[in-house]
ZADO-1210 file (C-alpha; in nm, 4 decimals, padded with zeros to 6 digits):
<atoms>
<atom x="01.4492" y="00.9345" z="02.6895" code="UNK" pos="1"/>
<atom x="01.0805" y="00.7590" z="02.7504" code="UNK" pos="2"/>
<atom x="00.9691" y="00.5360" z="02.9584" code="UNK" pos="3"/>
<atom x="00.7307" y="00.4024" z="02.7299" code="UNK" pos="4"/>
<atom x="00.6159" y="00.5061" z="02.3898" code="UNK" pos="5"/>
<atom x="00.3245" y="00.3740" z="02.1336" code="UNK" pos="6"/>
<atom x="00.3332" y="00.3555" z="01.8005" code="UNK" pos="7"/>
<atom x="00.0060" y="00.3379" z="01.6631" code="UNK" pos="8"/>
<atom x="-00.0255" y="00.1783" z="01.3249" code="UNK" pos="9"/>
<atom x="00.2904" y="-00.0862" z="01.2274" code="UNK" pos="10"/>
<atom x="00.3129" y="-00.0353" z="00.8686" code="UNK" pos="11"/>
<atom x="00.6543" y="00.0299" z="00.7302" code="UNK" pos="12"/>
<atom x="00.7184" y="00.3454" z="00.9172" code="UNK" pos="13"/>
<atom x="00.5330" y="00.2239" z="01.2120" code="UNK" pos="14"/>
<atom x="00.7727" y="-00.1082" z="01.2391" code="UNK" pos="15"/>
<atom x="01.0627" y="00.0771" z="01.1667" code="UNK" pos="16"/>
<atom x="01.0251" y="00.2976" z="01.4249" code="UNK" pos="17"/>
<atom x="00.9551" y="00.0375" z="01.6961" code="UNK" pos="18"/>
<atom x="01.2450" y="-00.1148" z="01.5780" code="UNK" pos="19"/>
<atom x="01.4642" y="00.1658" z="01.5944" code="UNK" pos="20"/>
<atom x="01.3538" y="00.3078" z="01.9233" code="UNK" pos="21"/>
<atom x="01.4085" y="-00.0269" z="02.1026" code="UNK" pos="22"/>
<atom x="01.7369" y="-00.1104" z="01.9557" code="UNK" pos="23"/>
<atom x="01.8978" y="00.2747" z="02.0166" code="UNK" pos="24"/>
<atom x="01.7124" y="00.2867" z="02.3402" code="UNK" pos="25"/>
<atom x="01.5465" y="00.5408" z="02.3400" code="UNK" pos="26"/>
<atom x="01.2280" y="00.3827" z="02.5352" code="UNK" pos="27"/>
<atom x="01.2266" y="00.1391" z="02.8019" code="UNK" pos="28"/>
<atom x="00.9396" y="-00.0226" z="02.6955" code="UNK" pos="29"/>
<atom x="00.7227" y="-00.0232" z="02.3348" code="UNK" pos="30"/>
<atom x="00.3749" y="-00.0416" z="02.2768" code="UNK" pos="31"/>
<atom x="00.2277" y="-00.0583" z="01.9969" code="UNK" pos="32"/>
<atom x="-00.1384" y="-00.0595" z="01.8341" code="UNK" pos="33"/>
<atom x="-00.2689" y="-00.2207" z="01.5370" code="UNK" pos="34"/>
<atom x="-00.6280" y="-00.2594" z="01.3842" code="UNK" pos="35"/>
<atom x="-00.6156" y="-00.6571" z="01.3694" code="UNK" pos="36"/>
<atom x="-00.6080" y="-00.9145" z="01.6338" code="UNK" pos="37"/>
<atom x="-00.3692" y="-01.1235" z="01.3354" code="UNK" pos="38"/>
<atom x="-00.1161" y="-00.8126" z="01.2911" code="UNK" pos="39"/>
<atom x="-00.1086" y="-00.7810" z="01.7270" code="UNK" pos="40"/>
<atom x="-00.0261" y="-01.1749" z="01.7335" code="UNK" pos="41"/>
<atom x="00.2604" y="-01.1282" z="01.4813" code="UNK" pos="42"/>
<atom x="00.4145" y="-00.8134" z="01.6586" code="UNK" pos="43"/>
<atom x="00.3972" y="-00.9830" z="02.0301" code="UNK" pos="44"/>
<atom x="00.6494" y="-01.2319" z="01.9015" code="UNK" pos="45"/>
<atom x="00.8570" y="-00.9572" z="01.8432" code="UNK" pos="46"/>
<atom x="01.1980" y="-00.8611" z="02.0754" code="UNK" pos="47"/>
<atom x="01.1249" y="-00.4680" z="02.0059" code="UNK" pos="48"/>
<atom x="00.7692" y="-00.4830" z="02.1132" code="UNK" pos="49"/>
<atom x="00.6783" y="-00.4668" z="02.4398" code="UNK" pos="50"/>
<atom x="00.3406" y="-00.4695" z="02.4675" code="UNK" pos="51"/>
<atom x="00.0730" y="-00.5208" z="02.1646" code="UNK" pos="52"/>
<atom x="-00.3049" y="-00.4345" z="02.1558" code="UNK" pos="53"/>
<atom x="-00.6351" y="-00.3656" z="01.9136" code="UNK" pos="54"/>
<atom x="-00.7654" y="-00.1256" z="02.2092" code="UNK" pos="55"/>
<atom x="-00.6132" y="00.2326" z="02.1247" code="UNK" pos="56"/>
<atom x="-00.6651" y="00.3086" z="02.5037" code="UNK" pos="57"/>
<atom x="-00.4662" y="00.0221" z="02.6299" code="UNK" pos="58"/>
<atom x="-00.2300" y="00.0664" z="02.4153" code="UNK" pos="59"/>
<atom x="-00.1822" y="00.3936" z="02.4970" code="UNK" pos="60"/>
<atom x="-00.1650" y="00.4024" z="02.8295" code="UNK" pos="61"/>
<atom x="00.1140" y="00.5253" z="03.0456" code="UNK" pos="62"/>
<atom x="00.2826" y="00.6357" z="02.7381" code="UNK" pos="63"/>
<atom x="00.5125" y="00.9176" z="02.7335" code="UNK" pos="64"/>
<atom x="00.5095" y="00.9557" z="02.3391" code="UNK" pos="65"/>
<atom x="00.1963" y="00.8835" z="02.0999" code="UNK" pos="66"/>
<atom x="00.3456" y="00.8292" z="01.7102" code="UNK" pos="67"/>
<atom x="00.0331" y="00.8138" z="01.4935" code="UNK" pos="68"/>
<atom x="00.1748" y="00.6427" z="01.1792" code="UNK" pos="69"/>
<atom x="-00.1385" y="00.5770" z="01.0116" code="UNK" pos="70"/>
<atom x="-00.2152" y="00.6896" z="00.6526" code="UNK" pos="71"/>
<atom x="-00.3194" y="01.1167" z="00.6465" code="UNK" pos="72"/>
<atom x="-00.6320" y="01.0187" z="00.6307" code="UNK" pos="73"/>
<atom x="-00.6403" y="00.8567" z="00.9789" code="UNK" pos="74"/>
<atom x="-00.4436" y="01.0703" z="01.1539" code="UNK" pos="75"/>
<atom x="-00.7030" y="01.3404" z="01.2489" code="UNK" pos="76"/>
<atom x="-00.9677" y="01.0892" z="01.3481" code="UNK" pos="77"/>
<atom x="-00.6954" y="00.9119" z="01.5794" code="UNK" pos="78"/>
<atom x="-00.5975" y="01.2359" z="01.7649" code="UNK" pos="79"/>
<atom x="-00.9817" y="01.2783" z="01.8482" code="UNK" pos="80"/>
<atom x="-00.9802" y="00.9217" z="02.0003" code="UNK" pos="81"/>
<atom x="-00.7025" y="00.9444" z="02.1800" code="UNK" pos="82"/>
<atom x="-00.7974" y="01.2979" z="02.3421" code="UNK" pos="83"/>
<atom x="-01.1582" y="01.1042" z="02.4737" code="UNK" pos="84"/>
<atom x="-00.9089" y="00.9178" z="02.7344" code="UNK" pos="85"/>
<atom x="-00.5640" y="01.0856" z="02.7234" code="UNK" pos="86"/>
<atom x="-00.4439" y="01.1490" z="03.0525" code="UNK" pos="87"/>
<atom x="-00.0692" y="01.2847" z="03.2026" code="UNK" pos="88"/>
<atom x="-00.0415" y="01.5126" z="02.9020" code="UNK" pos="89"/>
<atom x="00.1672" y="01.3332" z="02.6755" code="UNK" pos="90"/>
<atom x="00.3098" y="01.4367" z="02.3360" code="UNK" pos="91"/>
<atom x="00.1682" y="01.3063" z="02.0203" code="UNK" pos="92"/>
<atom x="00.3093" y="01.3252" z="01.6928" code="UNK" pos="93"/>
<atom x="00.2415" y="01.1964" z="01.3680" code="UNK" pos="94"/>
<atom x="00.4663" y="01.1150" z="01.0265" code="UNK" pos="95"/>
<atom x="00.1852" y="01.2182" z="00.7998" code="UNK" pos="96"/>
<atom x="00.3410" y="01.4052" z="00.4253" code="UNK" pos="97"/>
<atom x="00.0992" y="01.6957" z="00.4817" code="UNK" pos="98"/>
<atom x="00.1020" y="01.9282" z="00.7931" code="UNK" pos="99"/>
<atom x="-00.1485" y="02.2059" z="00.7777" code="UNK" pos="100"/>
<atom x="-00.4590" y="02.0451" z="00.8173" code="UNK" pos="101"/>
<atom x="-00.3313" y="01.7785" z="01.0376" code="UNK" pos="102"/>
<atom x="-00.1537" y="02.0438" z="01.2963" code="UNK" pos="103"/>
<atom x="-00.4388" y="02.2576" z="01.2866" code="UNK" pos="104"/>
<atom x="-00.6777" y="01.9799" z="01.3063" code="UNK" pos="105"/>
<atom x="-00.5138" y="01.8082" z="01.5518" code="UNK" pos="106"/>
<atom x="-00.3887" y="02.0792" z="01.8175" code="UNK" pos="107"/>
<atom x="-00.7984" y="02.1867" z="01.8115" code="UNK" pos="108"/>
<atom x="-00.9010" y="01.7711" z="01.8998" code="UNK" pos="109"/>
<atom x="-00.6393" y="01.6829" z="02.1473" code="UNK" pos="110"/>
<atom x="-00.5703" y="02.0590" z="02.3366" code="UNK" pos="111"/>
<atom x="-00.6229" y="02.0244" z="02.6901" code="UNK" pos="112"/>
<atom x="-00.5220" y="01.6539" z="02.6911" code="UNK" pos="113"/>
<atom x="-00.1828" y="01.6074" z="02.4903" code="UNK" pos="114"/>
<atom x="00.0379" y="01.8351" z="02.3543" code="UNK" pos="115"/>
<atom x="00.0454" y="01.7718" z="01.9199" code="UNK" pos="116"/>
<atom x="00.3569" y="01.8274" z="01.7207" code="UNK" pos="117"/>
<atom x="00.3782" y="01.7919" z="01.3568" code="UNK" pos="118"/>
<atom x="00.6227" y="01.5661" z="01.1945" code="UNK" pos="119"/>
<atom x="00.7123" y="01.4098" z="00.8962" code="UNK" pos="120"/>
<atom x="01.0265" y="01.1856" z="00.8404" code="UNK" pos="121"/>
<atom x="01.1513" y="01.1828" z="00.4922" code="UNK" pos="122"/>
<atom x="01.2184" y="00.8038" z="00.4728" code="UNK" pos="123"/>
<atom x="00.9725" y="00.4962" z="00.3653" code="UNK" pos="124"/>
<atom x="00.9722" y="00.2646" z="00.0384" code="UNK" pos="125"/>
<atom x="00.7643" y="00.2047" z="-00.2389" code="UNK" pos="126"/>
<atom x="00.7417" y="-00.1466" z="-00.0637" code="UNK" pos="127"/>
<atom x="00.5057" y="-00.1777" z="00.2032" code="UNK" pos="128"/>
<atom x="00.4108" y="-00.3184" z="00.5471" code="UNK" pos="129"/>
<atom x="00.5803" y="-00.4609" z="00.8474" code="UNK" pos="130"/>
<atom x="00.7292" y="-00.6916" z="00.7152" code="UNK" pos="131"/>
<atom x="00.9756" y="-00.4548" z="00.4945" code="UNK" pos="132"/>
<atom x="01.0487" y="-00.2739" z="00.8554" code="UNK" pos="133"/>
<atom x="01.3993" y="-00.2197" z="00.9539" code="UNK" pos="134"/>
<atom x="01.6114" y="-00.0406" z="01.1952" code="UNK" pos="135"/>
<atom x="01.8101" y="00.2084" z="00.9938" code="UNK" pos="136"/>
<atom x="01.4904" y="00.3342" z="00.7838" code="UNK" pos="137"/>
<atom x="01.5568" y="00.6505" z="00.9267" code="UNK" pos="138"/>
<atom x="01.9053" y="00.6922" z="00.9351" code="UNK" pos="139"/>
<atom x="02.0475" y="01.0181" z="00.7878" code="UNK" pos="140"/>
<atom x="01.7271" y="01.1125" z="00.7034" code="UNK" pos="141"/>
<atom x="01.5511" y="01.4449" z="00.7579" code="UNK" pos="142"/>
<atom x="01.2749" y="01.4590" z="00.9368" code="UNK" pos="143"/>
<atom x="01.0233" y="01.7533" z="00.9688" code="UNK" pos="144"/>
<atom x="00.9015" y="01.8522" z="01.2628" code="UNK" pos="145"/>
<atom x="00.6084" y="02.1861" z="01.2262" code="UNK" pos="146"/>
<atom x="00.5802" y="02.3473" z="01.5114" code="UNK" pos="147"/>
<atom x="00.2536" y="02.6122" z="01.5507" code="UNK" pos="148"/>
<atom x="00.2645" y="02.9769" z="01.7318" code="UNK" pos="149"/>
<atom x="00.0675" y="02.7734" z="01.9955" code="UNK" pos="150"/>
<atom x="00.3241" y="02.4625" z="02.0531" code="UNK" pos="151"/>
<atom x="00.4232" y="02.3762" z="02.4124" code="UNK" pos="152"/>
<atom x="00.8361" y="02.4261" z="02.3987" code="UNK" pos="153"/>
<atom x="00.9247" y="02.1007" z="02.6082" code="UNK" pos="154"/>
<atom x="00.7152" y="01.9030" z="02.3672" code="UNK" pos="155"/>
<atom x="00.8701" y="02.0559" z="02.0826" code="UNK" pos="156"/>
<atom x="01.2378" y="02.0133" z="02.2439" code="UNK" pos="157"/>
<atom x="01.1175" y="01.6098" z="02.3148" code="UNK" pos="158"/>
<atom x="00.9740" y="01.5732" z="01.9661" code="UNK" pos="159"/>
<atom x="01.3105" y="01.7234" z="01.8026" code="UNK" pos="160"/>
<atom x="01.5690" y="01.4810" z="02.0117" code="UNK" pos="161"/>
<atom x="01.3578" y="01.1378" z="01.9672" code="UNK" pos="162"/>
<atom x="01.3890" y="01.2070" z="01.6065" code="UNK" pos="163"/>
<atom x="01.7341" y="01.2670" z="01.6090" code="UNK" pos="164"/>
<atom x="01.7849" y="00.9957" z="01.8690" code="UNK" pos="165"/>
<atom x="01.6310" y="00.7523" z="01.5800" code="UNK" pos="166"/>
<atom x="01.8527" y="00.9223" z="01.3204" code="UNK" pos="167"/>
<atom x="01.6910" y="01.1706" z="01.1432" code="UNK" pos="168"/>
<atom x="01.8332" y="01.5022" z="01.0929" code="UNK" pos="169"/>
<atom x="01.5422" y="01.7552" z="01.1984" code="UNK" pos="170"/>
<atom x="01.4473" y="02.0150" z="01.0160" code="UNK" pos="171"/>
<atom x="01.2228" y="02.2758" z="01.1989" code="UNK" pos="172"/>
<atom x="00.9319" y="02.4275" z="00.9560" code="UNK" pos="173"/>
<atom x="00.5938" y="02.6002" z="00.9969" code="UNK" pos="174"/>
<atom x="00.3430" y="02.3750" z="00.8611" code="UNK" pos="175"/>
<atom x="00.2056" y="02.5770" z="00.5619" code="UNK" pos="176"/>
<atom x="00.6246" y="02.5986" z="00.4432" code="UNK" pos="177"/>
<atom x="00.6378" y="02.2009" z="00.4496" code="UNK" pos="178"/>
<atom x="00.3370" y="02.1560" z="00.2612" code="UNK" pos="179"/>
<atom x="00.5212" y="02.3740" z="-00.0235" code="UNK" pos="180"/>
<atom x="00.8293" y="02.1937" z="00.0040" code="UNK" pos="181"/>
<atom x="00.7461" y="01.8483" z="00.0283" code="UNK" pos="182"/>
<atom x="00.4650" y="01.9748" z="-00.2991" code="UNK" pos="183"/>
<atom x="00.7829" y="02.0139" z="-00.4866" code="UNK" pos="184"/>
<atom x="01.0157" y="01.7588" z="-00.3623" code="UNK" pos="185"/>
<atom x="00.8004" y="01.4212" z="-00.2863" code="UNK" pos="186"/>
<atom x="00.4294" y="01.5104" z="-00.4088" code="UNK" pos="187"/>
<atom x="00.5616" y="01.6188" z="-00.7839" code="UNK" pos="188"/>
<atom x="00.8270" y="01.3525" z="-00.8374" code="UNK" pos="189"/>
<atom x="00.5685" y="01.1024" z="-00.7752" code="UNK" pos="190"/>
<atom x="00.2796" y="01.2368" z="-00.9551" code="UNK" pos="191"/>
<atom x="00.5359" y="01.2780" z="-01.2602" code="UNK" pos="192"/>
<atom x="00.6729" y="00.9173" z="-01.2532" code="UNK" pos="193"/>
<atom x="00.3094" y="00.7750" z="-01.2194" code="UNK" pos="194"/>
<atom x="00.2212" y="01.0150" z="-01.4998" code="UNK" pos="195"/>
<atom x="00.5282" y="00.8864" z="-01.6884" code="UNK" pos="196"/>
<atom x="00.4130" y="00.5172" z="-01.6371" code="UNK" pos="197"/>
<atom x="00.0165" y="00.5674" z="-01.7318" code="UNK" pos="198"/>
<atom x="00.1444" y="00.7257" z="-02.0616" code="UNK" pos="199"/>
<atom x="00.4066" y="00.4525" z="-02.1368" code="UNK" pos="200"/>
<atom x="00.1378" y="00.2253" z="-02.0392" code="UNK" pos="201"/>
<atom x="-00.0828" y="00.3691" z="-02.3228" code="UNK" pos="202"/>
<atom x="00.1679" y="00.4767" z="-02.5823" code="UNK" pos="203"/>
<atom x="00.4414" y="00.1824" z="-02.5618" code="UNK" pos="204"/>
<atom x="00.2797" y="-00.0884" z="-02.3492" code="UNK" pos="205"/>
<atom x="00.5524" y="-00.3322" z="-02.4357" code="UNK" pos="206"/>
<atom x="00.7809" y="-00.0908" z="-02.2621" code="UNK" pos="207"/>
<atom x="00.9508" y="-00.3376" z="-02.0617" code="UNK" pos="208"/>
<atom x="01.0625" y="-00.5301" z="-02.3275" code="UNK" pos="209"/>
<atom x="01.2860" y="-00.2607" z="-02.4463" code="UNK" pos="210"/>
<atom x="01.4117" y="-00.0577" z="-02.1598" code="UNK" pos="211"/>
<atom x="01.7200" y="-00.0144" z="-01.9412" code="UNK" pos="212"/>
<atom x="01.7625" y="00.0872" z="-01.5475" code="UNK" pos="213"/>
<atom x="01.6855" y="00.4368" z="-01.6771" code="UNK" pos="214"/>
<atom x="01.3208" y="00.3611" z="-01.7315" code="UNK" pos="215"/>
<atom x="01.2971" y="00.1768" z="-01.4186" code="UNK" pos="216"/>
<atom x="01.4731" y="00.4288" z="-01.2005" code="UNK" pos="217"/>
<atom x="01.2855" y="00.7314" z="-01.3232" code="UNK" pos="218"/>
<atom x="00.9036" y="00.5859" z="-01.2409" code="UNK" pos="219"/>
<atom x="01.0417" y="00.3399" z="-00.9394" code="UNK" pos="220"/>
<atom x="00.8369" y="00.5756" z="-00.6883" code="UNK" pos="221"/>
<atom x="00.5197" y="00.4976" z="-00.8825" code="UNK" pos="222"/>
<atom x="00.5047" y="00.1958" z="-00.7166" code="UNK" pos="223"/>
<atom x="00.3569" y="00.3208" z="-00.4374" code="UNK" pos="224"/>
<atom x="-00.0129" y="00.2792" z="-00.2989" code="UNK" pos="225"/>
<atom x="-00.2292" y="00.4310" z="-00.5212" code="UNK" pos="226"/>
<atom x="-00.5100" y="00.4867" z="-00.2461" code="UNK" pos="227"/>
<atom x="-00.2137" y="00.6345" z="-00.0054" code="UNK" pos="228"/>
<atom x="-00.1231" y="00.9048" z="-00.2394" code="UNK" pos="229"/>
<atom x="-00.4876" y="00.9669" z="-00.3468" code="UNK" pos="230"/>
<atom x="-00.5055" y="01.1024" z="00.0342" code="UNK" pos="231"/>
<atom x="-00.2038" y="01.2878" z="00.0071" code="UNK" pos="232"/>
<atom x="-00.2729" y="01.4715" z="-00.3099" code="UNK" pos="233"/>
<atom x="-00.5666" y="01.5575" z="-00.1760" code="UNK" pos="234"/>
<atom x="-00.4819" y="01.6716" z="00.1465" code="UNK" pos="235"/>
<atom x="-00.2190" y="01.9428" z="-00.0099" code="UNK" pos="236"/>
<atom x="-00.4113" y="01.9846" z="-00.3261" code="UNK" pos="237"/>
<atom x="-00.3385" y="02.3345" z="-00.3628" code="UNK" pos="238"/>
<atom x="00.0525" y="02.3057" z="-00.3415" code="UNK" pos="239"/>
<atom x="00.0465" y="02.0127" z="-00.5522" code="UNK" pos="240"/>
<atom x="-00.1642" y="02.2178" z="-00.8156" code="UNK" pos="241"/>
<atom x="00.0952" y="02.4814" z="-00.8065" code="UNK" pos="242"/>
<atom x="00.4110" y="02.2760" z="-00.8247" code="UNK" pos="243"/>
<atom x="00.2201" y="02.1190" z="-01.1278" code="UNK" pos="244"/>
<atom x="00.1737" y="02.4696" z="-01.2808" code="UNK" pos="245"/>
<atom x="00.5258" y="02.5646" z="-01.2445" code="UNK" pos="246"/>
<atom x="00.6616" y="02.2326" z="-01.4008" code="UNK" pos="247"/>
<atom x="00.4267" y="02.3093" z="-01.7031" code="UNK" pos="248"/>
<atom x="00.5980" y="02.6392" z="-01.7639" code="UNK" pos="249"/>
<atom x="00.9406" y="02.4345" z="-01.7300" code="UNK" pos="250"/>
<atom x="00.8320" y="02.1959" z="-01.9686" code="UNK" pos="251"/>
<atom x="00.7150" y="02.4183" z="-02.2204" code="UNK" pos="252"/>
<atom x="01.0613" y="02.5933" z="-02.1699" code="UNK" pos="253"/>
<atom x="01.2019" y="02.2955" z="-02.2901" code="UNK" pos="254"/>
<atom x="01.0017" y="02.2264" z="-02.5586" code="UNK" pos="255"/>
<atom x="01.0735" y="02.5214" z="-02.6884" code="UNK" pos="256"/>
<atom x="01.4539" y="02.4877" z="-02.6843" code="UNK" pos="257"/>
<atom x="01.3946" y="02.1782" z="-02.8991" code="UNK" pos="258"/>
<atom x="01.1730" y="02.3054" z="-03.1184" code="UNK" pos="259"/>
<atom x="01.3670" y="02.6065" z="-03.2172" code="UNK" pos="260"/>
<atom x="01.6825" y="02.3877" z="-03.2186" code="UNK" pos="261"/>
<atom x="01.8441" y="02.6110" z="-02.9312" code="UNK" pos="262"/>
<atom x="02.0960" y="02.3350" z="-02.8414" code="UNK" pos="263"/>
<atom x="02.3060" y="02.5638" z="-02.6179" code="UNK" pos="264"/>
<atom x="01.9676" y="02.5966" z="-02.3710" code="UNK" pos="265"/>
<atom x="01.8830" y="02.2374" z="-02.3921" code="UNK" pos="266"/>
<atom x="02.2213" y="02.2053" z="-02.2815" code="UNK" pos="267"/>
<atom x="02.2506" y="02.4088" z="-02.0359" code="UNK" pos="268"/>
<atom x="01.9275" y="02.2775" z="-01.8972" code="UNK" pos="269"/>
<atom x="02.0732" y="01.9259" z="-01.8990" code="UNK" pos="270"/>
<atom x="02.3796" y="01.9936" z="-01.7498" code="UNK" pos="271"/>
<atom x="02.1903" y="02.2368" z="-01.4447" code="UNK" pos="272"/>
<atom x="02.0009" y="01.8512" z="-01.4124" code="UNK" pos="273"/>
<atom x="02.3134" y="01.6592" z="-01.3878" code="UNK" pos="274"/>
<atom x="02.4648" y="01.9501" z="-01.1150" code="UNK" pos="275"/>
<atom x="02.1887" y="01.8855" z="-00.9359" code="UNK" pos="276"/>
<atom x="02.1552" y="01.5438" z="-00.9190" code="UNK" pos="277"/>
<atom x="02.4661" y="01.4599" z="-00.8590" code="UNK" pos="278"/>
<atom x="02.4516" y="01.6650" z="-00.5453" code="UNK" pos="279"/>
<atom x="02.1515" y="01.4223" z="-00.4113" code="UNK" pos="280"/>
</atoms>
């Protein structure tokens, strides 16, 4: 599909992606890019990666594809270095969790030099770094990709297919949409099991002395990096505030069943949870 293709930034995602494009072929040759001369030592030993460097420019060069896997807050500020010595007009995409700013942002940095697409894969671990990296990360797994009134069509058609070539099943959404989806879907979920663990940290802080899988499953996302979702909350602050708003009123729905001993609601509420969850 690619001659060659960089991945810049080989955290989980970044790794995984390497990984995946070298074993299903879908580049001749990988490159990738990392900030330290330690993590560029470790992937050269690698059989997926082709080529390793801390110079974005070299490791950029000749390729095809740009993947900008760095946190959201990075991924802006690496489209405007890469436009100072893009050349050939390649795409570049990203797997940021917020679109809107980062298509708009990035379109405006790297137009005239690289064509941007917007895209989000739906896959990743509370567990961390490179070393957590596999092949299948993506596998079955939808993946976002935001096109804007202004995206070049052969980009878009490349961007779709290496997605799907890694296994994802693509979804195609304006930007602003994803923002409101993923808001309800991955932003809420995790603020609410964080939430869920700072309040059993205060209220019951010998929690895990008592509790079953149930505990552990609900707040297992809250895990994550609390400095990487810092960025994304803030970065789609207004859908997250409105998710949150909307939860409120469920809650308080639910409350109210309980407190006015309305078991046939509370029921019905619980069993609409278990119809969808089951479904997941």
């Amino acid at each position: 599909m690619f001659q060659t293709i960089t991945i810049v930034a080989p955290g989980l995602l970044g790794a995984s992606l390497a990984i995946a494009a070298h074993e299903k072929g879908v580049a001749q040759k990988v490159s990738l890019w990392a900030r330290r001369s330690e993590a560029v030592d470790s992937l050269l030993q690698q059989p997926w990666c082709a080529r390793a460097s801390t110079d974005l420019a070299e490791a950029c060069s000749d390729a095809e594809l740009i993947v900008l896997c760095a946190p959201v807050n990075r991924i802006i500020t690496l489209a405007r270095e890469i436009a100072a010595f893009a050349t050939g007009n390649p795409i570049v995409t990203d797997v940021g969790s917020v679109k809107a700013d980062i298509v708009r942002q990035c379109e405006a940095a790297l137009a005239g030099k690289a064509r941007f697409l917007g895209s989000h894969p739906m896959a990743g671990s509370e567990k961390t770094g490179m070393e957590n990296a596999s092949g299948d990360l993506f596998e079955q797994r939808t993946c976002f990709v935001t096109p804007s009134q202004s995206s070049d069509p052969e980009a878009l058609a490349k961007t779709i297919a290496f997605w799907k070539a890694v296994g994802s099943q693509v979804v195609e959404e304006t930007p602003d949409r994803h923002d409101e989806i993923v808001a309800q879907v991955s932003h809420l979920p995790h603020l609410l099991a964080s939430s869920l663990a700072t309040f059993l940290a205060n209220r019951c802080p010998a929690a895990a002395d008592y509790c079953g899988n149930g505990l552990r499953d609900t707040t297992r996302v809250a895990s994550g990096s609390p400095e990487l979702w810092r960025e994304i909350v803030a970065q789609n602050r207004h859908e997250v505030l409105r998710a949150l708003r909307d939860f409120q009123d469920h809650l308080q729905t639910l409350a109210a069943a309980i407190a006015n001993e309305s078991d046939f609601e509370l029921l019905q509420q619980l069993a609409d949870g278990k119809q969808f969850r089951d479904q997941l």
